[in-house]
C-alpha positions as CSV (number, residue, x, y, z in Angstrom):
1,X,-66.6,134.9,-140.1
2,X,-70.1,134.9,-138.7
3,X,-69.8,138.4,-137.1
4,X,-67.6,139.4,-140.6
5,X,-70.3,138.6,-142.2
6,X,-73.7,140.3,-139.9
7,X,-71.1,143.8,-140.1
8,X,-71.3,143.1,-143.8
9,X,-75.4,142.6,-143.6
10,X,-76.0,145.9,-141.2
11,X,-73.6,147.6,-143.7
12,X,-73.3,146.5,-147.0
13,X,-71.3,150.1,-148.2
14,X,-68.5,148.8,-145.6
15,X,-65.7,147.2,-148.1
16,X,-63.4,146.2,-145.7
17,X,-61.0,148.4,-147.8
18,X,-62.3,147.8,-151.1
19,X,-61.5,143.8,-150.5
20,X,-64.8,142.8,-150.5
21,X,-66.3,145.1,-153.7
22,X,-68.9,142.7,-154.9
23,X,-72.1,142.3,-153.1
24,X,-72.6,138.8,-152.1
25,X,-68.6,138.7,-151.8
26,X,-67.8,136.7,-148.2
27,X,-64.9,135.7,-145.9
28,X,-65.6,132.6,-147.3
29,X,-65.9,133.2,-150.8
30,X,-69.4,133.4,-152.6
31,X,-72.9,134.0,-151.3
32,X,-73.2,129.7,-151.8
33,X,-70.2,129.3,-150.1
34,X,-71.3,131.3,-147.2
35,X,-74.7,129.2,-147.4
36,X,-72.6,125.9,-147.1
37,X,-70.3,127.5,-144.0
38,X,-73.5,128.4,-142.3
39,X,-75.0,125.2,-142.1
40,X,-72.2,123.0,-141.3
41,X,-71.9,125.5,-138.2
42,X,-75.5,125.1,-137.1
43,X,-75.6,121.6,-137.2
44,X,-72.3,121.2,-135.6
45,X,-73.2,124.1,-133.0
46,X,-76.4,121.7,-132.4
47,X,-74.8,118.3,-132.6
48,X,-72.1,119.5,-130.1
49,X,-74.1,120.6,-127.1
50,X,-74.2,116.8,-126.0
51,X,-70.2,116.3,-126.1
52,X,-69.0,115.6,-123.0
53,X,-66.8,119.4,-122.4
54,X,-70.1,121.6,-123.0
55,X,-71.0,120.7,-119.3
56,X,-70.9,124.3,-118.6
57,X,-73.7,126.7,-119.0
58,X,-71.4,129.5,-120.9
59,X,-70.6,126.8,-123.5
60,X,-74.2,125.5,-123.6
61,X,-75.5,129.5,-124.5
62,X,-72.5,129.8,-126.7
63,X,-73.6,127.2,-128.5
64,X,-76.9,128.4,-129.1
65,X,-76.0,131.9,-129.9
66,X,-74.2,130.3,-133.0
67,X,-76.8,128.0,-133.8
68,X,-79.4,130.9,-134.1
69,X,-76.8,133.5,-135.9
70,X,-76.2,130.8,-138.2
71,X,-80.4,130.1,-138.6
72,X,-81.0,133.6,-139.6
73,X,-78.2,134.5,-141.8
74,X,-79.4,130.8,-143.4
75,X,-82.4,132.5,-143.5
76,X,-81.1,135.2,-145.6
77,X,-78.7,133.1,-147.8
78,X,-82.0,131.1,-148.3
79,X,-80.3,128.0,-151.0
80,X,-82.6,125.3,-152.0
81,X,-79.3,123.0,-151.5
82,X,-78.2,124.1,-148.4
83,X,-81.6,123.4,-146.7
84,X,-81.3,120.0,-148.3
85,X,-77.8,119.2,-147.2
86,X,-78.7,120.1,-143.7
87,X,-81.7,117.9,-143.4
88,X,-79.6,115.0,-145.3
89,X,-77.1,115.4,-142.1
90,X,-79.1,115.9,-139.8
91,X,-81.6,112.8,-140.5
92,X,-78.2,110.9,-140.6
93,X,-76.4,111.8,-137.6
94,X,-80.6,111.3,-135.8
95,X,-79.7,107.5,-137.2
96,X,-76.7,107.4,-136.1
97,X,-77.8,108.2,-132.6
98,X,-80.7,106.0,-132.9
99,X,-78.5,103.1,-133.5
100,X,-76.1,103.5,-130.9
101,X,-78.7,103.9,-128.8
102,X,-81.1,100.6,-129.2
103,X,-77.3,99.4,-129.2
104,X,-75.9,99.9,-126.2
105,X,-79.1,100.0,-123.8
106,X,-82.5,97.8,-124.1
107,X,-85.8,99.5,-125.7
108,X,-87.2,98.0,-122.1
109,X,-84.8,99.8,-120.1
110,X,-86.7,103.3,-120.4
111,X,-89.6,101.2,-119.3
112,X,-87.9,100.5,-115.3
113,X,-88.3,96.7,-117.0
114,X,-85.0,94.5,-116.1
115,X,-84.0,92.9,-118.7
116,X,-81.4,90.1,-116.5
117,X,-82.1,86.7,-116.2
118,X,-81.1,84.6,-114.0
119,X,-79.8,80.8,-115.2
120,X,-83.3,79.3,-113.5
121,X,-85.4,81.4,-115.9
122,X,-83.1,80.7,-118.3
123,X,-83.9,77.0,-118.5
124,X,-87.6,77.6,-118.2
125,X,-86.8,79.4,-121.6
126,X,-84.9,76.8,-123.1
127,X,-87.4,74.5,-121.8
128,X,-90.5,74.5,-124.3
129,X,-87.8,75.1,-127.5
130,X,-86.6,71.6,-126.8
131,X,-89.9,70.0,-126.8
132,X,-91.3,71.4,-129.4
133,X,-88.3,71.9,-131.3
């Protein structure tokens, strides 16, 4: 659809035999529709390049390549909306992330501070919460 759609954009008289008569006619219907398409492919081209199969570089520049297609003909499509529902998901899926990751590792880890204790420190813990507790 994407390179349907940069064909139709470098040569807007090419119909596609007459299917496509109207101007901001699509693969994917209207010109909002197109909008929509666009950026749920750049932010899943961008969300994707940490999944665990795009270990490869081909995949990696693939990736990119759609991302930035995606950007410019975004660019073009230009919907207040769109723009909006992009950075809606995207701050979502960076909270997302941001939870999982103060989940599963300490914000000391980063830090090369250990967070293990043994059970000696852990009575000296324990210690001054029963005296003054």
């Amino acid at each position: 659809a994407l390179l349907f759609q940069l064909v139709r954009l470098a040569y807007p008289s090419f119909t596609f035999g007459d299917v496509l008569i109207a101007r901001t006619a699509s693969v994917v219907g209207g010109w909002h529709d197109l909008g929509i398409f666009l950026g749920l492919l750049l932010f899943l081209s961008l969300a994707l390049l940490s999944a665990s199969f795009v270990g490869s570089r081909w995949w990696k520049c693939f990736l990119f390549c759609i991302a930035g297609i995606s950007a410019l003909l975004l660019v073009v499509v230009n919907f207040r909306d769109v723009w909006i529902g992009i950075s809606a998901l995207s701050a979502a899926y960076g909270a997302y992330l941001w939870i999982t990751s103060r989940r599963d590792s300490s914000p000391l880890e980063g830090a090369g501070v250990t967070t293990r204790m043994s059970p000696g420190d852990m009575a000296e813990v324990r210690t001054p919460q029963r005296e003054f507790g």
